[in-house]
C-alpha positions, 0 to 999 in steps of 0.5 A: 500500500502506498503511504499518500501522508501529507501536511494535514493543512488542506489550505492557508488563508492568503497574505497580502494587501487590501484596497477599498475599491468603493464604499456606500452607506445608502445602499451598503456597498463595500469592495475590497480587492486583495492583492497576494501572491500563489505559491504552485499550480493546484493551490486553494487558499481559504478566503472565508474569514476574510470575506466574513470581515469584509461584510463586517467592515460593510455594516451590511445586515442583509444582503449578498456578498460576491467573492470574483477572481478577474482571472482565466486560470483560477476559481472560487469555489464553494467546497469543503477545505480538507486535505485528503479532499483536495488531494484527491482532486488534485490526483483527478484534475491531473489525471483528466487534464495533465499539465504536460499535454499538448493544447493548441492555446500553447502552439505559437505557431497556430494560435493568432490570438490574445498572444503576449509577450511573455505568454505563459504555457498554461493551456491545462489551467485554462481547460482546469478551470472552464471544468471547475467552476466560476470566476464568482461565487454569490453567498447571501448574507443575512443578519449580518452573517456570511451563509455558508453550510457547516463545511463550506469554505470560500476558496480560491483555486490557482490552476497555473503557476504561482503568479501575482493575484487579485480577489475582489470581494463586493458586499451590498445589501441594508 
């Protein structure tokens, strides 16, 4: 039997700077955006108790808060933060959409668009994340409390490579 131990730390909360983008009494608005750094390709980072302070920072008692990701090869998900979790999915997405295969998004000499520079080889996280779920999760919020079920996490997946990332998190409600 092959020994699969690991780190029992399924995610860590990310570390990085928070800027108010908009704030409104009438309606309660609040957008925040926080920039922070991934480490690896296959990574969730656990943005619930941040998402809980900026609805309390919002003063919003009912409403909606949405948790969005402007980039192409990442996710938020709603989903249990558990080690042995994501590490099977991990072990699936890997098997499904392997990082090494061949994706036209990577061949230069067919692609003619939306071409950079620096363009990464990163056609798998592209195909990951369209599998996965959504560039925003909307969760309601009521009595001032972020509803999530008892293992609901709000995570942040990253499908690419560690890179600079930005999350923003809108609340508006009364």
């Amino acid at each position: 039997m092959t020994d699969h131990t690991t780190t029992r730390r399924a995610t860590r909360p990310p570390q990085g700077a928070l800027t108010v983008l908009a704030t409104s009494e009438t309606p309660g608005i609040r957008t925040e955006v926080l920039h922070f750094k991934t480490t690896a390709r296959n990574e969730f980072w656990d943005l619930s108790d941040l998402v809980r302070e900026v609805v309390q920072r919002a003063g919003v008692r009912h409403g909606q808060v949405v948790v969005h990701t402007p980039h192409t090869t990442t996710t938020i998900v709603l989903n249990e933060s558990e080690t042995g979790f994501l590490n099977d999915y991990r072990r699936m997405i890997d098997g499904l959409v392997p990082a090494e295969g061949y994706y036209e998004h990577d061949d230069h000499e067919l692609r003619t668009e939306n071409l950079q520079e620096d363009e990464y080889l990163n056609g798998h996280a592209h195909l990951r994340q369209m599998l996965v779920g959504a560039a925003s999760a909307t969760i309601p919020v009521v009595d001032g409390q972020v509803l999530l079920g008892t293992w609901q996490k709000v995570l942040f997946g990253e499908f690419d490579q560690a890179r600079e990332r930005r999350v923003i998190i809108h609340v508006q409600g009364a």
